[in-house]
N, C-alpha and C positions, 0 to 999 in steps of 0.2 A: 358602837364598839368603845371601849374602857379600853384608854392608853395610861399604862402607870406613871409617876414620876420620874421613874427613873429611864421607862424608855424614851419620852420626852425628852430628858436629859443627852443621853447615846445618840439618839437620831440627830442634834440638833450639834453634839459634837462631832459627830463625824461628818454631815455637810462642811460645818467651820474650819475641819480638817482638809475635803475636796478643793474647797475653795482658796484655802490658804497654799496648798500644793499647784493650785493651778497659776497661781500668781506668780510661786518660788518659780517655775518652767518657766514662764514671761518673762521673769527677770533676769533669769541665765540664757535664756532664750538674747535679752536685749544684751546681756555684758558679753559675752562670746558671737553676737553675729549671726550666727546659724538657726537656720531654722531647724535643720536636725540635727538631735544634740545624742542620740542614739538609733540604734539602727532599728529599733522596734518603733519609734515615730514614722518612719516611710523607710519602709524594707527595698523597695527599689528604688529608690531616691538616692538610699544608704549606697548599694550595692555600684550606681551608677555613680555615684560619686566617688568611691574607692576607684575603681577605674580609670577614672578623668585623674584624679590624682597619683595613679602610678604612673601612667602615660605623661604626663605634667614631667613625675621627675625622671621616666626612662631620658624622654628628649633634652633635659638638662644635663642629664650625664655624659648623654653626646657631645652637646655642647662645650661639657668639659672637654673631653676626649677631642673634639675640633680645636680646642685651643690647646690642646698639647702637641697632636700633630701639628698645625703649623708652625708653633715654635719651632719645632724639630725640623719642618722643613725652610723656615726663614733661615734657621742655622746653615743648613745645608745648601741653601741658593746663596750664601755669603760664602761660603767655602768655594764655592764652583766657582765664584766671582774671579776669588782668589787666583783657583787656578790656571783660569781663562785668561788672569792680567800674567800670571809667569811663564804660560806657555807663547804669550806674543811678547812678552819681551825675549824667551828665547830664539821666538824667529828671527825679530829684530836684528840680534845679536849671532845668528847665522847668518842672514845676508849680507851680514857688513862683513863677516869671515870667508863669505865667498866672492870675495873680491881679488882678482888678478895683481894687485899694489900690494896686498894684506903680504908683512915676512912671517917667515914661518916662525918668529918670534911673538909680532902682534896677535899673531891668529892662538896662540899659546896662554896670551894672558886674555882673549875671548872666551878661551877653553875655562879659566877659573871661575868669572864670571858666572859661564852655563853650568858650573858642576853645583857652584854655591845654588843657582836655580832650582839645580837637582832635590838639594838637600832640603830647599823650602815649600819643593812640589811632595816630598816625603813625609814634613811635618804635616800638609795641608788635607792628604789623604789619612792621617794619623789622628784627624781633628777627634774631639771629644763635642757633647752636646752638656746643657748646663747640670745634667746629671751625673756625665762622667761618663758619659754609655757614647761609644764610636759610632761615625756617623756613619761609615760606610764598612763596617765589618758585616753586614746583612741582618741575622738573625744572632747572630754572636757578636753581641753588644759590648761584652767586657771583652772581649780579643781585639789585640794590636793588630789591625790589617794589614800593613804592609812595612814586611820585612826587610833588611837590607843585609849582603854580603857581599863583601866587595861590589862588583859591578851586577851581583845578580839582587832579580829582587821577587818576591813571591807574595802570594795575597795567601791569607791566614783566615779570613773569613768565610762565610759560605753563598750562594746562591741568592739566599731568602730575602724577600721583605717581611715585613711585619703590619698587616693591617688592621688598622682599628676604625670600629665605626664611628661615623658621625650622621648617622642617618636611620631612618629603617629600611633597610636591604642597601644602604651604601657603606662600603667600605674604604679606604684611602689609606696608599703605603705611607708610612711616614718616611721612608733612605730610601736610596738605590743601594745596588750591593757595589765594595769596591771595583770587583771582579767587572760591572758591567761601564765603570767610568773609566777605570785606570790600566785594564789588563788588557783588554775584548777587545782591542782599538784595528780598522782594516789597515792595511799595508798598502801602499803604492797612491793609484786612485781608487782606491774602494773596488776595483773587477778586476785591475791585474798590476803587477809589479814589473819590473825593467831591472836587469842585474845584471851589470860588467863581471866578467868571469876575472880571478884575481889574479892569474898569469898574462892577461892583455898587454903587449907592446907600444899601442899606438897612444895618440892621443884624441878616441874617440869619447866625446862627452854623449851620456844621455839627456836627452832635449822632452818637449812636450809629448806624454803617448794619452791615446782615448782609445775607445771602442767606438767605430761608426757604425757598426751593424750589429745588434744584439739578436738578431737570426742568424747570421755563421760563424758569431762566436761560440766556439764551443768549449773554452774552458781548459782546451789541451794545454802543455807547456811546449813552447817552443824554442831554438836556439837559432839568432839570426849569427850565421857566423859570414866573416870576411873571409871570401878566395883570396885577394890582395885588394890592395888598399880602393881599387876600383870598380871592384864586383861582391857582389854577396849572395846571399842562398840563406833559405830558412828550411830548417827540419822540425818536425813535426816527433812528440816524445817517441817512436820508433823508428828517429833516425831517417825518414821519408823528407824528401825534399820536395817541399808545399810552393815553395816559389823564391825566386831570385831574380837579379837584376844588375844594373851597371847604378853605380854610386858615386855619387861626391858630395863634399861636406855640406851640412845644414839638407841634406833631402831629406823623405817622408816615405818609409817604405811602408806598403800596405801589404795585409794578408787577412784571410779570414777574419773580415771583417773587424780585424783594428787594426790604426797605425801608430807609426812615433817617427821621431826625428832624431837624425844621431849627427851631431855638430863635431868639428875637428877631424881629423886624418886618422881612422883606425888603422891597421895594420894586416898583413897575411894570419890567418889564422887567430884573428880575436872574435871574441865571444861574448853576444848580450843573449841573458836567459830571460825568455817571457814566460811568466808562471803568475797563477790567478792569486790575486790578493789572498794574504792570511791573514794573523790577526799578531799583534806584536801589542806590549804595554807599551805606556807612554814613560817610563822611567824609561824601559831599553832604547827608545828614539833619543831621548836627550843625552844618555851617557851614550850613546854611540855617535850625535852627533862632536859632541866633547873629543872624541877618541881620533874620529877624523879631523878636528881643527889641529890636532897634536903632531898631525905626519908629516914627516919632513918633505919639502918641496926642492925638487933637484933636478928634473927635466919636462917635457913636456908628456910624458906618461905619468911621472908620480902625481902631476898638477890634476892632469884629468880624473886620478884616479880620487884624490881630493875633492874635485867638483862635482864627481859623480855620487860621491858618499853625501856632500854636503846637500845637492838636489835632491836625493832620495831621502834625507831627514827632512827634508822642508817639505815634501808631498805628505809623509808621515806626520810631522806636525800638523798638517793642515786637515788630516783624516782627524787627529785629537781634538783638536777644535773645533771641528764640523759634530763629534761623539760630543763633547761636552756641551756644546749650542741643545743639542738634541735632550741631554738628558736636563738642562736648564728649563725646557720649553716645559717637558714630562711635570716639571716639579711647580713650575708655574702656574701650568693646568692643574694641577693638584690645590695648588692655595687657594684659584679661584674656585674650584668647586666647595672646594669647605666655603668659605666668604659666601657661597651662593646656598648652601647648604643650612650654614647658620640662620640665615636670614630666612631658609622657606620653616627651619624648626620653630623659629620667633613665632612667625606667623599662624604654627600651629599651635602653640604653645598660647599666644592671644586668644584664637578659635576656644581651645576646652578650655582654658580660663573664666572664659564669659558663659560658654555652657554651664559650667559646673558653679558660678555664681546663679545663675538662675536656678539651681536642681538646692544649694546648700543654704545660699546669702539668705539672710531674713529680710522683710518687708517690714523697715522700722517703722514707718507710719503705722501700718496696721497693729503690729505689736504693744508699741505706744497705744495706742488704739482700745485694744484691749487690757493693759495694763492700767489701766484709767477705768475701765471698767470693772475687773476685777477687784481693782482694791476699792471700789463704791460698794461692791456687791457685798463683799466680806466684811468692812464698815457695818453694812446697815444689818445682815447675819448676825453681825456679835451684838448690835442695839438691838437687835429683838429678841436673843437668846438671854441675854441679860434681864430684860424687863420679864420673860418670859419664864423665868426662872423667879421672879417677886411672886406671880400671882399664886396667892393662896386662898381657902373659902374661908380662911380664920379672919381676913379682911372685911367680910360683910357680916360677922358677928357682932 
């Protein structure tokens, strides 16, 4: 077969062409890394590798998202700190008010004291987080949660939390709502309250009450009232008379399965209401204990009826503080699951990293490898195409 000059020529640049492109790949191939430098080099290589690297930045995004939640919740376990230190310094500053020595003048400038607490239990629930956005308005982040009017005080936010992921299928509130720290709080001991009736004569104090039997507690309200200062009788909410007794100070009357103690000398016809915990804010306990340090002390009814306000703020403190402990713990749990969370994304995040280096990362040696080959190949291609381009028959003439 007769090859012309010039196919000779074509044939011999287009190889020098294959070979000079197979080079150019090697060498973008070595200065970027990868072995695939397009998705038509390995279509599932491509395919699994797009993958690995979406997954790669879902789980970083989380990671963001992890470190913005627990900002938000560091903010908020500093705030609770906050108001766990003013709600025991307002004990503090009740107990020493419920002191038999206390005049009704000292107990008065205890009263400025707890109002000033009030006011820094107000700002504390009012906090902002470093964006400006409330920590305990729920889902209404730019609303001031808690209002004040006079002695009333209302929550402005809503219900909700706000969950963002930091996982695949986990999610993590970043607040609690104000409503469930500051408003939601039980009354009494948490199953029932004790309430001197405000007409009482004597000077019966209310002392320690429990429930010992939560099988014949049933929740009714009850009113233990005094025949005279030596008998008593409890009615049941329709006025049914459940049980009574002969009495004198510091006893322990039992019924339906709870009891209390009622200390001091009550009188004919006085009245403590038993009714099952409700739920009062924690502003109303501290301005209501303020209200009772305020009342004038004049005999040994007004006194009791002081003591009796002041121990029923201190049971109600002590519900706010057991609420706050509780929702402290919530929020705790919360950090550490992100903290633990972070750490299994890490772990994943290493896992498809090294995958997706083996599917993408190139094999420099070999590369190299054939890069050294290549450019020999195409060297000695253009020394042949060259000489091979000299020969002519005009030479052996």
């Amino acid at each position: 077969m007769r090859i012309s000059t010039y196919g000779a020529y074509l044939n011999g640049l287009q190889a020098m062409q294959r070979l000079q492109e197979a080079l150019d790949y090697t060498q973008r191939q070595i200065s970027s890394g990868r072995r695939i430098l397009s998705p038509s080099d390995d279509p599932i290589g491509a395919s699994r590798s797009l993958e690995l690297r979406e997954a790669i930045s879902r789980i970083e995004q989380f990671n963001r998202n992890g470190t913005i939640v627990g900002n938000r919740l560091s903010q908020e376990e500093s705030a609770l700190n906050s108001v766990n230190n003013v709600l025991q310094r307002v004990r503090e500053l009740t107990l020493q008010a419920n002191n038999a020595t206390q005049s009704d003048e000292s107990r008065g400038l205890i009263a400025v004291e707890v109002r000033e607490q009030l006011d820094n239990l107000v700002q504390l629930a009012n906090q902002q987080d470093g964006n400006g956005s409330y920590l305990f308005a729920g889902n209404l982040v730019e609303t001031r949660p808690v209002s004040r009017t006079g002695s009333s005080f209302s929550y402005n936010g809503d219900q909700g939390q706000r969950f963002i992921q930091v996982g695949e299928g986990r999610e993590v509130a970043d607040s609690d709502p104000g409503s469930r720290v500051f408003f939601q709080v039980r009354t009494g001991n948490g199953a029932f309250s004790v309430t001197p009736q405000a007409a009482n004569t004597g000077a019966g104090i209310v002392g320690s009450y429990s429930v010992t039997d939560p099988t014949q507690y049933d929740q009714d309200t009850y009113r233990v009232r005094f025949v005279d200062p030596d008998n008593y009788e409890v009615l049941d909410s329709g006025g049914v008379v459940v049980s009574g007794g002969a009495f004198s100070a510091g006893d322990t009357i039992s019924f339906r399965g709870i009891e209390l103690t009622v200390d001091g000398q009550p009188e004919a016809n006085d009245e403590f209401t038993v009714a099952p915990s409700g739920v009062q804010s924690v502003f109303a306990t501290i301005s209501n204990l303020a209200d009772a340090m305020e009342l004038a002390v004049f005999d040994d009814a007004s006194r009791a009826a002081v003591t009796n306000e002041l121990n029923a703020g201190l049971l109600n403190l002590d519900q706010a503080l057991g609420n706050i402990l509780d929702v402290r713990t919530q929020v705790g749990s919360r950090l550490a699951a992100i903290e633990n969370q972070v750490d299994s994304n890490g772990a994943f995040v290493l896992t498809m990293q090294s995958t997706l280096a083996e599917i993408q990362d190139l094999d420099y040696a070999e590369a190299i490898s054939r890069l050294t080959a290549e450019s020999t190949t195409l060297e000695a291609a253009q020394q042949t195409f060259i000489r091979t381009q000299q020969l002519s028959l005009f030479n052996y003439f």
